[in-house]
C-alpha positions as CSV (number, residue, x, y, z in Angstrom):
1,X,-83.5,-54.3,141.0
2,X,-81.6,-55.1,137.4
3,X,-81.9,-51.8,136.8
4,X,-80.6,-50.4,139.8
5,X,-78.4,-53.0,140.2
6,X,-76.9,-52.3,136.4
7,X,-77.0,-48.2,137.2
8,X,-74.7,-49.0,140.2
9,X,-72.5,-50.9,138.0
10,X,-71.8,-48.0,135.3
11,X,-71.3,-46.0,138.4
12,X,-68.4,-48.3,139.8
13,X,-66.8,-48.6,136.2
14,X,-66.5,-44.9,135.7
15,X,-65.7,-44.0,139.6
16,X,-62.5,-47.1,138.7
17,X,-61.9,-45.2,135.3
18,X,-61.4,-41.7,137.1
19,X,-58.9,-43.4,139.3
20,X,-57.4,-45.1,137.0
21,X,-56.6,-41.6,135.0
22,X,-55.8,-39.8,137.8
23,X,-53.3,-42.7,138.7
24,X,-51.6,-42.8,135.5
25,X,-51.3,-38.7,135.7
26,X,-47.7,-37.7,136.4
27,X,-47.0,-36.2,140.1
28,X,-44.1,-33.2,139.4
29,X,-42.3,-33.5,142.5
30,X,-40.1,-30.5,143.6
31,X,-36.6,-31.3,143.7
32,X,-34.9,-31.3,147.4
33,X,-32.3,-29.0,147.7
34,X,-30.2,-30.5,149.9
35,X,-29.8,-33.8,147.5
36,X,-28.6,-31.4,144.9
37,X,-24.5,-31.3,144.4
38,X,-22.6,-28.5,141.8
39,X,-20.0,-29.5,139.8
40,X,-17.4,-29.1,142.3
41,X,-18.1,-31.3,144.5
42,X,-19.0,-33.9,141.5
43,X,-15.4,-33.5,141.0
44,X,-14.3,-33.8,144.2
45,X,-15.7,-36.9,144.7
46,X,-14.7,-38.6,141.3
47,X,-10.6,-38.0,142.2
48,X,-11.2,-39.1,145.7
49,X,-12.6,-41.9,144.2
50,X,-10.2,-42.5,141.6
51,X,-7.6,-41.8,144.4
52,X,-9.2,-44.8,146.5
53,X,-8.8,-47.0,143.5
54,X,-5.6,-46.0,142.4
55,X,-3.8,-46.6,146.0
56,X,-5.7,-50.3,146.5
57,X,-4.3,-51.0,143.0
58,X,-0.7,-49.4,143.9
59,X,2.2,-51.9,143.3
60,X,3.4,-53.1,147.4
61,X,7.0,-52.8,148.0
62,X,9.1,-54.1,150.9
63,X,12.2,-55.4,152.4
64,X,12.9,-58.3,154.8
65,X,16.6,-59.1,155.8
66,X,17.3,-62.2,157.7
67,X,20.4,-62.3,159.4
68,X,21.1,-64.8,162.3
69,X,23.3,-67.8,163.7
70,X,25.4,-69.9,161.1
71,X,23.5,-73.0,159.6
72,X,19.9,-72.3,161.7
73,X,17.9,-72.9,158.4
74,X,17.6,-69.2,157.2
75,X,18.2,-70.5,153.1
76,X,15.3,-73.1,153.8
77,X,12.9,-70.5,155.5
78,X,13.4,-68.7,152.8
79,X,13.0,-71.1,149.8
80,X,10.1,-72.6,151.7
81,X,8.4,-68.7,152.0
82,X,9.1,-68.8,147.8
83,X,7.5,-71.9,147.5
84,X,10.7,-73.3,145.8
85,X,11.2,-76.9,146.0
86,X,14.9,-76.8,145.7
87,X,18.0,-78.1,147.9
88,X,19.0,-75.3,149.6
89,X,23.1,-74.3,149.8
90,X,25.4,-72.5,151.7
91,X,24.8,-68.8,151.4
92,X,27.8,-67.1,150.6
93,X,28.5,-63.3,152.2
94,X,25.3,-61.6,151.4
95,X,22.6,-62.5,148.8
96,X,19.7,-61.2,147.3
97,X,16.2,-62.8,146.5
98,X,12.6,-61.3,145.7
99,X,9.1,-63.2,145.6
100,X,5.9,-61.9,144.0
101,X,2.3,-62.0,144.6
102,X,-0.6,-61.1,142.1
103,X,-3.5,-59.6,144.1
104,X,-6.9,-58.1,143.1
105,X,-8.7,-58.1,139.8
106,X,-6.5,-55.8,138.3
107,X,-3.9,-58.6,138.7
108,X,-1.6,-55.8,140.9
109,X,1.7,-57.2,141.1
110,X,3.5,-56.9,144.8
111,X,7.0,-57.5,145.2
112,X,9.0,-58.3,148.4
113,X,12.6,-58.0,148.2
114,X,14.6,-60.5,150.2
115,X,18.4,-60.0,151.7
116,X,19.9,-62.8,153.4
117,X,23.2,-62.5,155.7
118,X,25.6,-65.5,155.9
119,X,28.3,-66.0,158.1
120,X,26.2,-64.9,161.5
121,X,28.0,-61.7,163.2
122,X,31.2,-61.7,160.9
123,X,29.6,-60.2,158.0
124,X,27.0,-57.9,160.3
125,X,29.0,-54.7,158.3
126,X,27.3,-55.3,154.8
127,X,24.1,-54.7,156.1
128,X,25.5,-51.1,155.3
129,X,24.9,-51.6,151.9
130,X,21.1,-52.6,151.2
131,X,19.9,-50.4,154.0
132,X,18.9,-47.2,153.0
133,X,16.6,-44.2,152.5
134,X,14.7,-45.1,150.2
135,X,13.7,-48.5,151.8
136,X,13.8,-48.0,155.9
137,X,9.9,-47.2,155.8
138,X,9.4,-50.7,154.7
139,X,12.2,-53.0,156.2
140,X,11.8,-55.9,158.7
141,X,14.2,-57.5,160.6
142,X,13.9,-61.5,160.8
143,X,16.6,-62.8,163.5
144,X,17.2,-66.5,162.9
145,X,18.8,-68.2,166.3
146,X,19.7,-72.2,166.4
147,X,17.7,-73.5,169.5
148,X,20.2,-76.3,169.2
149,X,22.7,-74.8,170.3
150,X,21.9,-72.3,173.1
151,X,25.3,-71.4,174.0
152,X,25.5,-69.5,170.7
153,X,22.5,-67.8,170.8
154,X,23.4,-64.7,173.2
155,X,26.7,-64.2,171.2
156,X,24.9,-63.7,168.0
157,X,21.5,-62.2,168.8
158,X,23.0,-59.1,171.1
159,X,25.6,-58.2,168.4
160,X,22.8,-58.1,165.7
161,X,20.5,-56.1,167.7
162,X,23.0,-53.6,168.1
163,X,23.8,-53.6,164.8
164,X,20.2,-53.2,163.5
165,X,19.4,-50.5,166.2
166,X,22.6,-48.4,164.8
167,X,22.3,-48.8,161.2
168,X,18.3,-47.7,162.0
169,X,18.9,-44.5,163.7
170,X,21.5,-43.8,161.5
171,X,19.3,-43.4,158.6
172,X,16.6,-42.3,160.4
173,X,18.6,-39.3,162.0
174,X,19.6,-38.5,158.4
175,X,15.8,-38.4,157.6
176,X,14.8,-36.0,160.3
177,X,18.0,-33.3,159.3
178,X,15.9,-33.2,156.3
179,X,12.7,-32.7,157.5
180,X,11.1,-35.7,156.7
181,X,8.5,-37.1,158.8
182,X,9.2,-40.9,157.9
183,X,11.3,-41.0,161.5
184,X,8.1,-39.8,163.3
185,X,5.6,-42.0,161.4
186,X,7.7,-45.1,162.5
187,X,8.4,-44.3,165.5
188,X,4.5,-43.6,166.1
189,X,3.9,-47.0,164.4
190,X,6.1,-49.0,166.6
191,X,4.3,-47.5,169.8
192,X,0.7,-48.1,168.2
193,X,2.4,-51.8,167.5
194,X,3.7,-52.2,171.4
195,X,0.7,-50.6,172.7
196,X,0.0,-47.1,174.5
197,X,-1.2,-48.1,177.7
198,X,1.7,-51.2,177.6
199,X,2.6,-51.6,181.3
200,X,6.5,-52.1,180.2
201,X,5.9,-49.4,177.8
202,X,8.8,-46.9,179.2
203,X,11.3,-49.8,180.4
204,X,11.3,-51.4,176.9
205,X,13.8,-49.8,173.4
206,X,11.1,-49.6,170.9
207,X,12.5,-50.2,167.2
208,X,10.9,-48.0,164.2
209,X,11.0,-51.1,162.1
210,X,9.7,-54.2,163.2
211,X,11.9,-57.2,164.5
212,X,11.1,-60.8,164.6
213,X,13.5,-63.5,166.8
214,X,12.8,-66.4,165.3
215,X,14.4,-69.7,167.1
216,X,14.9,-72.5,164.6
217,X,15.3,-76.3,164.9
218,X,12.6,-76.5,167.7
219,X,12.3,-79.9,167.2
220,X,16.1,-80.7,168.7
221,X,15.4,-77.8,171.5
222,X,12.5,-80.7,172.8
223,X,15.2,-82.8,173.9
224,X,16.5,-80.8,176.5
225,X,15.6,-80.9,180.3
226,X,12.7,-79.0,181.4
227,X,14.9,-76.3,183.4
228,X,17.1,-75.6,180.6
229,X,14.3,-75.3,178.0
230,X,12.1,-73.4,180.5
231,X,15.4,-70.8,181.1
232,X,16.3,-70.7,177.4
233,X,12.4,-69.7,176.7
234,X,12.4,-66.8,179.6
235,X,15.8,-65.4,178.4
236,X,14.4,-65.3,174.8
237,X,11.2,-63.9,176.0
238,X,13.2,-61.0,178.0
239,X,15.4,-60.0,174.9
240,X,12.5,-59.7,172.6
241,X,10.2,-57.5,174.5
242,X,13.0,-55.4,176.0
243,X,13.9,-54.4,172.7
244,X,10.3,-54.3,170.9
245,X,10.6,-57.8,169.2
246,X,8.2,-60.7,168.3
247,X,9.5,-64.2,169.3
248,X,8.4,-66.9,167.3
249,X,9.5,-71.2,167.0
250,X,10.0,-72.9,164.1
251,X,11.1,-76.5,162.6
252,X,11.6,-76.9,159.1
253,X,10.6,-80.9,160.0
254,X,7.4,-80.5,161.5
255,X,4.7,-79.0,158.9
256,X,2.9,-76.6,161.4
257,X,5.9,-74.7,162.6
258,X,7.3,-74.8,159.1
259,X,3.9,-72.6,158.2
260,X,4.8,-70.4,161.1
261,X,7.9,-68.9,158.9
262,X,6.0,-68.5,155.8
263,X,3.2,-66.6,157.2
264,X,5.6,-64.4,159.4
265,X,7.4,-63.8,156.1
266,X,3.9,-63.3,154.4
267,X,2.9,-60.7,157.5
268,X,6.1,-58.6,156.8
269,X,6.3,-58.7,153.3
270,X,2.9,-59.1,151.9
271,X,1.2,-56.8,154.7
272,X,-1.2,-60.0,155.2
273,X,-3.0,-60.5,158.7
274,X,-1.3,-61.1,161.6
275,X,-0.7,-64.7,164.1
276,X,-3.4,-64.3,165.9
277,X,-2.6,-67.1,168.5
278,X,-0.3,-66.3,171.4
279,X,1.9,-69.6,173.1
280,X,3.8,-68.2,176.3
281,X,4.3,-72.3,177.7
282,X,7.7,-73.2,177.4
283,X,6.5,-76.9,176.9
284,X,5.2,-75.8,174.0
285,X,6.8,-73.3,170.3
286,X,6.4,-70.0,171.5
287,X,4.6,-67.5,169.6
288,X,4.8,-64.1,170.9
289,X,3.9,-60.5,169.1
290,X,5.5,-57.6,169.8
291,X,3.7,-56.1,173.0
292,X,2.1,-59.2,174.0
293,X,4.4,-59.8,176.9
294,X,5.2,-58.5,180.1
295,X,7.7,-58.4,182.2
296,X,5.9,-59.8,185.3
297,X,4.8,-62.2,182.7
298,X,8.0,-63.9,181.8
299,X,8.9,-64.0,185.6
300,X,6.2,-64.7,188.0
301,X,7.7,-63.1,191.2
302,X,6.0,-64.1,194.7
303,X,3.9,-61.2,196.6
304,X,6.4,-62.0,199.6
305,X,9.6,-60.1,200.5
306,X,12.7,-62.3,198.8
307,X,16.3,-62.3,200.3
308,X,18.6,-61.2,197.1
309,X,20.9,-63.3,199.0
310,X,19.9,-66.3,198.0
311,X,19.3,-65.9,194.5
312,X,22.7,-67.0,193.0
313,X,22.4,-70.0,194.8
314,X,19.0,-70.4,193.8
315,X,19.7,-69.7,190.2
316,X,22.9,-71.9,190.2
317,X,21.0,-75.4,191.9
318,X,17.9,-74.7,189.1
319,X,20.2,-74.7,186.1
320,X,22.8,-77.3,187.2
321,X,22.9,-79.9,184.3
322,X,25.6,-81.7,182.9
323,X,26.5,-79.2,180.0
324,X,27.4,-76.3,182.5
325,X,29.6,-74.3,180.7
326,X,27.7,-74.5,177.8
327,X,25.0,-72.8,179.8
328,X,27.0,-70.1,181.8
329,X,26.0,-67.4,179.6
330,X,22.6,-68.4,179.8
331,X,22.6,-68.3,183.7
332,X,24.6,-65.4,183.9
333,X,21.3,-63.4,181.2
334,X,19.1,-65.2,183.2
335,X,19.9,-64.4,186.4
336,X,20.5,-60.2,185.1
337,X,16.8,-60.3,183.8
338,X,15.4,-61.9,186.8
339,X,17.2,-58.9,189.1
340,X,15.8,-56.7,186.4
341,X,12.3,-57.9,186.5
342,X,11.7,-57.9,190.2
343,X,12.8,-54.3,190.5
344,X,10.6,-53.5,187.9
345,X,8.0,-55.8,189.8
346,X,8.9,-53.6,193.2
347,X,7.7,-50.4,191.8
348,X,4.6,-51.6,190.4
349,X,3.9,-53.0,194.1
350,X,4.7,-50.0,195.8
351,X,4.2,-47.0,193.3
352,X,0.4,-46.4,194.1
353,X,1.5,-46.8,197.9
354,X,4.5,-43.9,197.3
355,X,1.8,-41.9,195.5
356,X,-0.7,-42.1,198.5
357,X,2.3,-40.7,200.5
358,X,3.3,-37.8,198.4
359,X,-0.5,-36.9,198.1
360,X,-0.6,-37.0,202.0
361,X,2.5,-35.2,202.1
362,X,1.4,-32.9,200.0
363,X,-2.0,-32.4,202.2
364,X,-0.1,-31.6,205.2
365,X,2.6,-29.3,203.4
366,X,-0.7,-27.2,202.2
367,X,-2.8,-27.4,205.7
368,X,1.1,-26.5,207.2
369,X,0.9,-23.4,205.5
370,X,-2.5,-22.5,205.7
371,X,-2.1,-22.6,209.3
372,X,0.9,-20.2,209.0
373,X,-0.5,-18.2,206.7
374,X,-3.9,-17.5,209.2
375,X,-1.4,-17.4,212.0
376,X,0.3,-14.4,210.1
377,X,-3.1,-12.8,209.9
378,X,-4.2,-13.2,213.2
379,X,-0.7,-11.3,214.4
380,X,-1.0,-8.6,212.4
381,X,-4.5,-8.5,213.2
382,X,-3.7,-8.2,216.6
383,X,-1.0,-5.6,216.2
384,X,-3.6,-3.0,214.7
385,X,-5.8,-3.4,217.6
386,X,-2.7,-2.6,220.2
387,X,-1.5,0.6,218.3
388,X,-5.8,1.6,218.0
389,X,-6.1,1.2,222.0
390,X,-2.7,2.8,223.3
391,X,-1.8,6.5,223.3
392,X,-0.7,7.3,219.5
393,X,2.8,9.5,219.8
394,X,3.2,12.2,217.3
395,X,5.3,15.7,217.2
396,X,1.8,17.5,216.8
397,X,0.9,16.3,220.0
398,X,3.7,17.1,221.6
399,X,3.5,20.7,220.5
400,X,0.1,20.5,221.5
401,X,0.3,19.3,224.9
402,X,3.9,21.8,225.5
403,X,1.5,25.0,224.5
404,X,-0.7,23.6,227.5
């Protein structure tokens, strides 16, 4: 049994020993040639590669002008976006500003260059001058309105729109003489921003740059009454997202509204993420991105038929505070959007049942004249048959039946 047991033994250390070398021998495995690549497309990939890096390491460049009403807090919105602990002063004509960021591990330096219009409307013209070619691809519009003192606000924000839209198209219609395709791009942009399948999407004036109404001092607009507030928040709401514009609140005194500025500014000039909250209450600061609004949103209109002939009495008795000619303007918008916004609301009722009418229509038009067109055919039909049965008149015939 020792012996056996011992032969057994050798016979397992050898049988481990011939695995173990044919372990330890190299396999040649035959290369796959789909995982080979030629030098071209070695190269190919290094420059796209060094292309990626190159452009994430790029310098960012951009403009923001704030323009707005006279004394809404624009210097302070700005020094607070700076992170400048200084007292701001009165801005004189038009001045200039820039802030930096360092970003990545390469440290990449991006710079956002600041232009801020004093004076509110007066001094809209030298907006001429830091507007241009070179910069339009990468300019934003902040509008700054005093909420505490909404009989201004109309009188400054429509003139500044205007101005803005003009200056824009100006530059951009310069652009497309030349060919360039910047006009396009922005243009494309601003539609991606509002949203394709927006359903306000061919009532609104998109703008190829963006535009932020920013109302100011929202901690004095809390003091009004509920109706003024509520009609202050609807006109506001109507001029920003008939003309493509993001509507936010701010208060330099309250901490959370304060931030509101700085990461608008941030979002514009830094390219950082978006406010991704949305406030539509009028009890509460409004925060509303470009295409988040609708029409049918700002004014909820009842399913039921409405007499137009009440409405200026109806808008009148809502409004009716002590401070009414303070507020005429903002009745007089108020009550234009509302018209506005239930005509709009009309032919969202009634378009699929106008559709379902032409498509009838256009049923009976075709079984109209397929009928006439069958009718046609059976006459003619019918004609054939006539001439086949009756006696068929010719001059041959006649010769024929005069030899007779």
């Amino acid at each position: 049994m020792s012996a056996g047991g011992t032969e057994s033994l050798e016979d397992i250390t050898v049988a481990s020993k011939n695995q173990h070398n044919s372990d330890s021998t190299p396999h040649t495995t035959q290369p796959n040639p789909k995982s080979r690549k030629d030098l071209w497309t070695l190269i190919k990939e290094s420059k796209d590669h060094d292309k990626k890096n190159s452009e994430g390491n790029a310098t960012l460049e951009t403009t923001i002008y704030v323009v707005g009403s006279k004394g809404s807090g624009k210097s302070s919105m700005i020094l607070g976006f700076l992170d400048r602990d200084e007292t701001p002063s009165p801005s004189v004509a038009l001045e200039y500003t820039f802030g930096r960021r360092t970003r990545g591990v390469n440290s990449t330096k991006d710079v956002v260059h600041i232009w801020e219009l004093a004076g509110g409307i007066y001094l809209s013209d030298l907006l001429e001058i830091p507007i241009t070619e070179s910069n339009i691809h990468v300019s934003t519009f902040l509008i700054v309105l005093d909420l505490s003192n909404p009989s201004t606000i109309l009188d400054t924000l429509e003139p500044l729109l205007d101005k803005i839209k003009t200056k824009v198209n100006k530059v951009l219609d310069g652009l497309e003489q030349r060919g360039s395709k910047r006009p396009k791009v922005l243009r494309n942009a601003a539609t991606k921003r509002y949203g394709v399948d927006h359903p306000d999407i061919d009532l609104v004036t998109l703008s190829p740059v963006p535009i932020t109404i920013i109302g100011s001092k929202y901690d004095e607009m809390q003091s009004m009454e509920s109706e003024m507030r509520k009609m202050l928040c609807k006109m506001l709401r109507y001029m920003a997202h008939i003309n493509g514009a993001s509507l936010i609140f701010v208060s330099q005194k309250d901490d959370t509204l304060a931030s509101r500025s700085r990461h608008m500014m941030s979002y514009h000039g830094f390219k950082s993420n978006a406010p991704k909250s949305m406030v539509m209450d009028h009890n509460k600061p409004i925060l509303i991105m470009a295409g988040q609004d609708t029409f049918c949103g700002i004014v909820q209109v009842v399913q039921d038929r409405i007499d137009l002939s009440k409405f200026p009495e109806h808008a009148i008795d809502v409004v009716r505070v002590q401070k009414e000619q303070v507020l005429e303007s903002i009745v007089i918008i108020h009550y234009c959007f509302y018209l506005v916004v239930l005509i709009h609301h009309w032919v969202c009722c009634y378009s699929e049942e106008l559709e379902r009418l032409r498509r009838a229509n256009d049923r009976k038009m075709k079984d109209k004249d397929t009928l006439g067109d069958m009718a046609s055919l059976t006459l003619a039909g019918s004609g054939k048959e006539q001439k086949k049965k009756g006696k068929s008149y010719s001059r041959a015939n006649a010769s024929l039946m005069s030899v007779a």
